[in-house]
N, C-alpha and C positions, 0 to 999 in steps of 0.2 A: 214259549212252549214249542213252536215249529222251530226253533235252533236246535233245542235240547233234543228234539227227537232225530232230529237230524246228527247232534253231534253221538247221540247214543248209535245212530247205523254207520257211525264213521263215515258221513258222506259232508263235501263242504257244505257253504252255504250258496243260493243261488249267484248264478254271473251275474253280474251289474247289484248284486244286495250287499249291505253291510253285518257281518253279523254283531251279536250284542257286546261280545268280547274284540273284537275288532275296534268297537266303538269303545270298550271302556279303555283298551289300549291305547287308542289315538288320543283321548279326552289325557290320558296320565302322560303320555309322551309330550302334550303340546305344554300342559300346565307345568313339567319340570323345567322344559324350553323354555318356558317364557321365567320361569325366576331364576336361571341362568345366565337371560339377556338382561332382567330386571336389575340383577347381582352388579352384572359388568358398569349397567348404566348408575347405578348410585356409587357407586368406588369411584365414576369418573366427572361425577357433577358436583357442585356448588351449588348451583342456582338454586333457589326456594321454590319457583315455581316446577322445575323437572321434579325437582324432591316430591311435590306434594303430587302431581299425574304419576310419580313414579309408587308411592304410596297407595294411590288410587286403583293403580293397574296391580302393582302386589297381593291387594286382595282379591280379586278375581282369579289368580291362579291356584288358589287351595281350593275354591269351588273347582276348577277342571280335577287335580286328584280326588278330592271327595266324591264326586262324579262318578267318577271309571272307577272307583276302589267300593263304590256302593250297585253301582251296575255288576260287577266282576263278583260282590256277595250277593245278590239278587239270583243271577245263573245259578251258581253253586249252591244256594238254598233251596231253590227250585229242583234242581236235579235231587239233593239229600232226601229234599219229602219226595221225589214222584222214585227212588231207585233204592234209596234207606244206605244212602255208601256214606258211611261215619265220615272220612276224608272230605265228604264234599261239604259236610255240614261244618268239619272245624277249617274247611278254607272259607264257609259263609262268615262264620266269627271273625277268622283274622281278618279276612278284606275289612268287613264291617265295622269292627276296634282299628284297621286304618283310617278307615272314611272317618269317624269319630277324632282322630288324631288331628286329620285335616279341617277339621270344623272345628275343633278349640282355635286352631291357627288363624283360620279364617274371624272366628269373635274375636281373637287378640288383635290380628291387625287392622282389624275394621274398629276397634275403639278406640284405637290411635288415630283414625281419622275421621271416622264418623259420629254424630253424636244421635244417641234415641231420635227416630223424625213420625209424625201424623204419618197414618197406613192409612188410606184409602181403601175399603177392602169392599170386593162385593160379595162375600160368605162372610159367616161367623166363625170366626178362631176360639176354639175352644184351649187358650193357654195354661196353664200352668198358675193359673192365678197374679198372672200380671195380668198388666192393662192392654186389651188387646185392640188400640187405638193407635200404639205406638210402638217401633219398629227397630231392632238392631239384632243382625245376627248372632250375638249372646244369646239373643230369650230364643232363641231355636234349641241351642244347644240340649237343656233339659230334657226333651224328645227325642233330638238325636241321640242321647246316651242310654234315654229309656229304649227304643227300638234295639239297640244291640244288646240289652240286658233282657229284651223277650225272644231276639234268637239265639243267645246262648242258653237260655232257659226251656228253648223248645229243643236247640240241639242235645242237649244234656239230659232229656227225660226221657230218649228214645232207649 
């Protein structure tokens, strides 16, 4: 809220603060970074064991895009409800239908390497009707997709 009112007087954000798009820029810059370096290192290994830390570290960088592509729809949502500027509401959809993009990728390459594990949880997850004992970023996905089917559904009724 204190960015947006800020970015609505056109004035920056404070010295020494980061602001939110700042931050969703840097989370999407480092996440492309790093499957770029990711890229280079599996075209040049062999080894089974790079392969699999290389597999490992793969999937952490669609968390950094999904990140910054859901922070950067979070502003722009915020701003559509507090200003009603259609543009901000369909940059909340598209960032958001990114971030979602970024999370199927993230379930695909995490079930190449990860298999369902015990969740430790200290809340109750209220899932989708699985078993909410156990753990793989696939059983997120459902939510994730439902969440951008209720801000399209909110940007669309205004």
């Amino acid at each position: 809220k204190q960015f947006a009112a800020l970015k609505r007087a056109n004035m920056p954000a404070p010295k020494g603060k980061v602001s939110p798009l700042q931050l969703a820029e840097e989370s999407i810059r480092d996440g492309q970074a790093a499957l770029a370096t990711l890229d280079a290192i599996a075209a040049e290994s062999t080894s089974r064991t790079v392969r699999a830390e290389w597999a490992d570290a793969r999937a952490w960088a669609p968390l950094n895009l999904y990140f910054g592509d859901k922070l950067k729809s979070a502003f722009a949502l915020h701003r559509y409800r507090e200003e009603g500027d259609a543009g901000q509401g369909a940059a909340a959809v598209r960032y958001l239908d990114n971030a979602v993009m970024h999370w199927v990728t993230l379930a695909a390459v995490t079930e190449a390497v990860y298999r369902e594990m015990p969740l430790a949880q200290v809340h109750h997850y209220r899932g989708n009707g699985q078993d909410p004992r156990v753990f793989h970023w696939k059983r997120l996905l459902p939510a994730v997709r439902a969440e951008l089917q209720r801000v399209k559904n909110e940007v669309s009724e205004r």
